[in-house]
N, C-alpha and C positions, 0 to 999 in steps of 0.2 A: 655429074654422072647420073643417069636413069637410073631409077630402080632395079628394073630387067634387066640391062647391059650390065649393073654391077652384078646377081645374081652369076650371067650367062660365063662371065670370066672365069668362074669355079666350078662348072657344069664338069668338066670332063674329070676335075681330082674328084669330084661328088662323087660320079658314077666309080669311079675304083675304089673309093671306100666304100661305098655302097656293096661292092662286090665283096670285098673282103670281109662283109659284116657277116653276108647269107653264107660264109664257111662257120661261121662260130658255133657250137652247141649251145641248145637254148636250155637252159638251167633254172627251173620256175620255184620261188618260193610257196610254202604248202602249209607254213605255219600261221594263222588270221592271229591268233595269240600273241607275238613277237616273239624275238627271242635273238638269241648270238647269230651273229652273222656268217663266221668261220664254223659253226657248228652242226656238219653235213646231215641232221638228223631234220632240222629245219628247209631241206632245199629238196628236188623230186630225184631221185636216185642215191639219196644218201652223202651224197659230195657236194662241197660247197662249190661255187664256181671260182676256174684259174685263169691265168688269163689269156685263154683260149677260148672262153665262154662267154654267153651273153647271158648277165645276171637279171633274170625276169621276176616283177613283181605284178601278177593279173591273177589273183584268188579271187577274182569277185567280194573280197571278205565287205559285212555292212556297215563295217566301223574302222576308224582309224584303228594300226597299231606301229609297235615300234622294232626296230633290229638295233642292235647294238653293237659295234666295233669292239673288241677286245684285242687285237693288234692291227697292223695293215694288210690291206689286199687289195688282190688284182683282178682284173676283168678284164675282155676284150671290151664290154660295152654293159651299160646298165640301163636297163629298162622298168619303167611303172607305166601299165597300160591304164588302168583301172580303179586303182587301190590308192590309198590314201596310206604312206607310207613315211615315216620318221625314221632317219637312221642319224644316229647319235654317236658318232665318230667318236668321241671321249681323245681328241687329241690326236689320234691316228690319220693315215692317209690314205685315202680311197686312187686308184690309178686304173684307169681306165686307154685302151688304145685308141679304140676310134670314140665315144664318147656316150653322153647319156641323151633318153630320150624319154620323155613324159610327156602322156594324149591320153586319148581311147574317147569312145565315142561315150560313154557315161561319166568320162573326167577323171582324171591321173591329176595325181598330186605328190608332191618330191619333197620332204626338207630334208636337207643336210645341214647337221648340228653339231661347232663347236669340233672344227678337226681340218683335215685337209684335203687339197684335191689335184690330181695328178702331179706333185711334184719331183717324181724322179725321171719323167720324159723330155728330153732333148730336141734341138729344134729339126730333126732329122725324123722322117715317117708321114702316112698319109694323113688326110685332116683329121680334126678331132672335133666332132660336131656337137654341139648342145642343142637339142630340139624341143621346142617346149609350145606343146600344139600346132605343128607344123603340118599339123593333116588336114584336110581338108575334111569337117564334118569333127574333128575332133576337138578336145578340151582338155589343158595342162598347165600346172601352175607349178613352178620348180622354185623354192625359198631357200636360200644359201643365208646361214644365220651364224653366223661366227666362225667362217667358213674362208680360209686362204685357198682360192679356185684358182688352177693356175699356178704357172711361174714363169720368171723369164724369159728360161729358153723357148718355151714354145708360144711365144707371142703372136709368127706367124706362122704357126698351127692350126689353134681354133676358135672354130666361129660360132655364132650364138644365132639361132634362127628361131625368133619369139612371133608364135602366129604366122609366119610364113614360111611357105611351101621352097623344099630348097630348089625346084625350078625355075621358080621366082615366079610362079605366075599361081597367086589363090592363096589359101592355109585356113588353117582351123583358128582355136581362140588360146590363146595363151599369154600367162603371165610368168616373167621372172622378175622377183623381189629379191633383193641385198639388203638386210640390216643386221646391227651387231656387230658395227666394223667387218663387215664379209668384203674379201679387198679378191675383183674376179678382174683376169687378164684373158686378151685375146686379139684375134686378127681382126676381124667384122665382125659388128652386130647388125641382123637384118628384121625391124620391126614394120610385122605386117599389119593389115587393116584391121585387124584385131587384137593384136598383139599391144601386150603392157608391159613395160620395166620399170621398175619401183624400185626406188635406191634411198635408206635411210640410217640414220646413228651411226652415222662417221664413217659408211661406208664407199666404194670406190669401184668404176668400170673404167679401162685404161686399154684403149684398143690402139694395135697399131698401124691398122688402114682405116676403114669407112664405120661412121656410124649412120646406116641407112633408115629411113621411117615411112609408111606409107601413110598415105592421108588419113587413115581412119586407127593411126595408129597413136600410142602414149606415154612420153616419158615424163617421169615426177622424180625431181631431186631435193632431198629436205633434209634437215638435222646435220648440217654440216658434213656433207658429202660430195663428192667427185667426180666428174665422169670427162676424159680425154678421150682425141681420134686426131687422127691425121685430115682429118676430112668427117663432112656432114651433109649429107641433106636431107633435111627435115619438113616431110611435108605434114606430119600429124600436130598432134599438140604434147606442148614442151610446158613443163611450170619449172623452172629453177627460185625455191624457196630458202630462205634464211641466210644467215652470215655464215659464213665459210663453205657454204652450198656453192658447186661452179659446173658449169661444164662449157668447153674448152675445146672447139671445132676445130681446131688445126690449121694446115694449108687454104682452107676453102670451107666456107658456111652458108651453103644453099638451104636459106632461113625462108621456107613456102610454105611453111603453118600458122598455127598459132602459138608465141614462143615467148616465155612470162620470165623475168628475170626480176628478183622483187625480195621489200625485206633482208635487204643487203647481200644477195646474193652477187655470183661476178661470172662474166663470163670473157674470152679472148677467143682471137681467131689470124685467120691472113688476111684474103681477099672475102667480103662480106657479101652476099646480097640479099636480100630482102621480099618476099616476093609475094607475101601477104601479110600479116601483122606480127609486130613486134614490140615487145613493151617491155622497157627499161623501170623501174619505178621503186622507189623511197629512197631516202639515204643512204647512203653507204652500198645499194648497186651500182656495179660498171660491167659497159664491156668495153676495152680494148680491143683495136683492129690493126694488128701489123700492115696489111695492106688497104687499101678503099672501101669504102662503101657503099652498096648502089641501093637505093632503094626505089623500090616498083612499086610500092605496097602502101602500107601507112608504119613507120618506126616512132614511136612514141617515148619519151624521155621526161620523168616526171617525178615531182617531191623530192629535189635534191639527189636526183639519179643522175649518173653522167654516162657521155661516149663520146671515146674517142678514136680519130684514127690518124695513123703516120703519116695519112695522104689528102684523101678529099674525101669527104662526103656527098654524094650528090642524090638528088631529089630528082630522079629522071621523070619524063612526061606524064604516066602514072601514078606518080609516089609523092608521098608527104613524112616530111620527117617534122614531128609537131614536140613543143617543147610545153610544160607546164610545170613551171620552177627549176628547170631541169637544165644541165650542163652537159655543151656542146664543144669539142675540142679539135680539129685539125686544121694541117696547114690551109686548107680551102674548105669552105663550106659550101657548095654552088646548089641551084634549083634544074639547072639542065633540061629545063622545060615544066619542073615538075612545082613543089611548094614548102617553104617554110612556116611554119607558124605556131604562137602560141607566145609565149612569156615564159623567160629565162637569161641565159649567156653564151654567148658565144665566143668561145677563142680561136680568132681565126680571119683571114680573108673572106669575106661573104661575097659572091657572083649572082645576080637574079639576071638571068640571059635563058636567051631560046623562049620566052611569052612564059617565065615562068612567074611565081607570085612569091613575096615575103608577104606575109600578114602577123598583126601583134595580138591577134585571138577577136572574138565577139562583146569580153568583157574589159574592151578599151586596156589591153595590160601593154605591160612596155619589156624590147628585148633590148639587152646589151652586145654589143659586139666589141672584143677587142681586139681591134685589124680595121682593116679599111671595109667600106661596104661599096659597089659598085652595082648600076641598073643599066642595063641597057634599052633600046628603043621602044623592043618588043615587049619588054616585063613590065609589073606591077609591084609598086607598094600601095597596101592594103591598110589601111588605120581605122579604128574605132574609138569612136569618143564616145566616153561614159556618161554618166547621167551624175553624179554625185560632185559633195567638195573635195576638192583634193590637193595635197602641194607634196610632189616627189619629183620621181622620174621625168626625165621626155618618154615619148614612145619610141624615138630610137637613138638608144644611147651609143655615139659610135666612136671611139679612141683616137682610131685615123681620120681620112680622108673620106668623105660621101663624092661620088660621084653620079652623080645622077640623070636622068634622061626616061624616057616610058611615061607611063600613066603612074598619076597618085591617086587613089581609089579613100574616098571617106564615108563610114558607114556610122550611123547612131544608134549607141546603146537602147534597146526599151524603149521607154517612150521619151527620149530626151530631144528638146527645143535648143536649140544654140537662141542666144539672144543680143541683140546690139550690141556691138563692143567687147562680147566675147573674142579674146585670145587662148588657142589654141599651142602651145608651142611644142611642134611632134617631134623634130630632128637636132641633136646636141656632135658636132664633131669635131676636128681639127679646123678642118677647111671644110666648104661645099663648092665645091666645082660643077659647074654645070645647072641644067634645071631642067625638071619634068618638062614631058614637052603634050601632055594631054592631064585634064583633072576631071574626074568624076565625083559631083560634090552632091551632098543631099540636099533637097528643097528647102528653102529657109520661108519663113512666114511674109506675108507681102512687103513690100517695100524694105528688105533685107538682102544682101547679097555678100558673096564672098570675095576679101582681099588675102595676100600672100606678103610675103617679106621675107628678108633674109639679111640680120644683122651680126654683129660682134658681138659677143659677152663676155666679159673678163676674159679674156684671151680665146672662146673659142665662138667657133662660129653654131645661129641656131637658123631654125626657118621654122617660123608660123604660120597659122591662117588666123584670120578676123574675121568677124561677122559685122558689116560697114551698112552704110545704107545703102540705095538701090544704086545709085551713081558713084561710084566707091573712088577713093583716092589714096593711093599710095600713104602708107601708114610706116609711122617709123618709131621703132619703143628701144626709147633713147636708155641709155645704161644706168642713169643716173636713178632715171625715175624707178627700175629696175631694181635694182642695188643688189644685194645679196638673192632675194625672193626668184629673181631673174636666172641667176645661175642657177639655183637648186631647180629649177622648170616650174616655179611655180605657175597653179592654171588656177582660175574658178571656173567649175563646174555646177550649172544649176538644174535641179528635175524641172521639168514641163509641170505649170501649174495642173 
């Protein structure tokens, strides 16, 4: 869904509560001092506000101060235009009907400390808006600090509009911050081009439609905190930091920012797509995909991060899903025009179809697959041979069946020289069926040229190259000579004097 068309579906309950706001009595606090909140000596007419009133805090005062909660109260609506204002709930519950709003053109500031918010409202009545710089020209920063915002029943009630305008086109600058275990519920959240949400110490946002972001907008999830939607799309920038850190896109995750999932953070979702960058990375990060994943973009999977999904991953004509040490898991893994690469695992059927590329990185590394791997006519596999000694891996280590066909594309590391008699052994699998049907090889020194092969080793089948002389003859590394060294892929590798 658009930005604007998700906005424009709520235009017309806006305007009614809108309406219903310009009936409320505006009730302005008068004391820069602080002081008790129910205590009408503190508010302009002597009365505290009921809730029929909109409780306004715009003294112009030049220093923070604070109001204090001594029981609960009611509001139609609570306002900080200007003021830098602390209310210290002490356990009590603030209720409000259509909602709060923090701006002004010299910056409003909100904390709510250590108590509650709206929980005796039903899921029955018009929206209940959080506004937190949603003017255009304006600036607000609303902190919920130990703070249960919300409750069940009015999940879809209300919405959070952080930096943007509820027309949905423009807004001012605004941040909301969660920490302190602050656990906030709601229908949508809509972050604008300016607009920041900051969620930290064990705290939680738990919507149950959209979590919408505009390009220039910001969410940070750290210290083991939460954030769930029915849906996402995320064109700003995302950081999901630490272990037990997640956030958790729902039905759909239109992933069109930049979106960090790291330090063992986790994230889940349905159908995925990817539409500029994404990075999975360290241990102990995941994400989970109940449904596919498309990437357009570049998805990145690295230092023992994993993803996975129920169905296919595909690397459409645009996109690269690149792995570095990193774990890859669905029924299919395909390129669909697009590219695999880098060093890691894959669990899975591998497909490189539609002129797409597998490649094992620039630093000669090697991927596993376990599943079959298949190439069609039009694709590429991509190998780099290193420059150093080495005896491990093949570069593609495959459990199944290779089938194969397309180009074999060989690139050298740095400055490295293949030399006479170098064996190269790139491919380890059940069987190999088939064979490239084009090779792009790199120049070898004069009177050097390349041979191929494709033999047995202890049960499974490999394919090398050679570096032979100019007239090359079929070359055959018989198992014996082989023995053990053969199976494990051993290679020598020498640098170019």
């Amino acid at each position: 869904m658009k930005t604007t068309q998700g906005l424009r579906i709520f235009s017309s309950l806006v305007f009614v509560t809108c309406a219903s706001l310009s009936q409320a009595a505006v009730i302005n606090w008068n004391n820069v001092g602080g002081g008790n909140y129910s205590d009408g000596a503190n508010w302009s007419g002597g009365v505290a506000p009921g809730n029929t009133d909109e409780a306004l805090f715009d003294s112009s005062a030049s220093s923070s101060y604070t109001t204090t909660f001594t029981e609960d109260a009611d509001a139609q609506s609570l306002s900080v235009n200007n003021d830098n204002v602390t209310i210290e709930l002490n356990g009590h519950n603030l209720e409000t009907t259509s909602g709060i709003s923090v701006g002004g053109a010299e910056g409003g500031r909100l904390t709510l400390r250590g108590g509650k918010y709206n929980q005796k409202a039903d899921d029955s009545g018009d929206l209940i808006k959080v506004l937190v710089g949603s003017e255009a020209g304006s600036k607000g920063d609303l902190v919920l600090d130990g703070v249960e915002f919300g409750n069940p029943e009015i999940y879809g009630r209300m919405q959070y509009y952080i930096g943007q305008s509820q027309s949905g086109f423009g807004g001012g600058e605004g941040t909301l911050e969660l920490k302190n275990g602050s656990q906030a519920l709601g229908q949508t959240a809509f972050i604008g081009d300016k607009g920041k949400v900051l969620i930290s110490g064990g705290s939680g946002l738990s919507l149950a439609n959209e979590l919408i972001m505009e390009s220039g907008g910001n969410l940070k999830i750290s210290e083991g905190t939460g954030v769930s939607s029915s849906g996402a799309s995320l064109a700003g920038k995302v950081l999901v930091d630490g272990e037990h850190s997640s956030l958790n896109v729902g039905e759909y995750g239109h992933m069109d920012g930049d979106i960090t999932y790291q330090n063992g953070a986790t994230g889940s979702g349905g159908n995925i797509a990817v539409g500029n960058r994404m990075t999975i990375d360290g241990a102990g990060s995941d994400f989970s995909a109940m449904g596919n994943v498309d990437v357009n973009g570049r998805l990145t999977v690295s230092h023992g991060a994993s993803l996975s999904s129920d169905y296919a991953i595909s690397a459409l004509p645009s996109g690269v899903l690149s792995l570095n040490d990193g774990k890859v898991s669905a029924e299919a893994v395909l390129t669909e025009g697009g590219k695999i690469e880098g060093s890691g695992e894959i669990k899975g059927n591998v497909s490189n179809t539609n002129r797409g590329t597998v490649a094992t990185g620039e630093n000669g590394d090697a991927l596993t697959i376990t599943g079959n791997y298949s190439q069609d006519s039009s694709s590429t596999l991509a190998l780099t041979l290193g420059g150093w000694d080495a005896i491990g891996d093949y570069k593609l280590n495959i459990s199944g069946d290779a089938n194969l066909d397309g180009i074999l594309k060989i690139d050298l590391w740095d400055t490295f020289k293949p030399e006479l008699n170098d064996v190269f052994t790139l491919i380890k699998a059940e069987n190999i069926n088939g064979m490239f049907s084009d090779f792009v090889l790199p120049s070898l020194a004069s009177g050097l040229a390349w041979d191929w092969g494709s033999v047995m080793v202890a049960g499974l089948e490999t394919f090398s190259l050679k570096v032979v002389k100019s007239v090359p003859e079929p070359y055959t590394i018989v198992l014996m000579t082989i023995g053990l060294a053969g199976f494990a892929g051993a290679r020598r590798f020498r640098k170019a004097a």
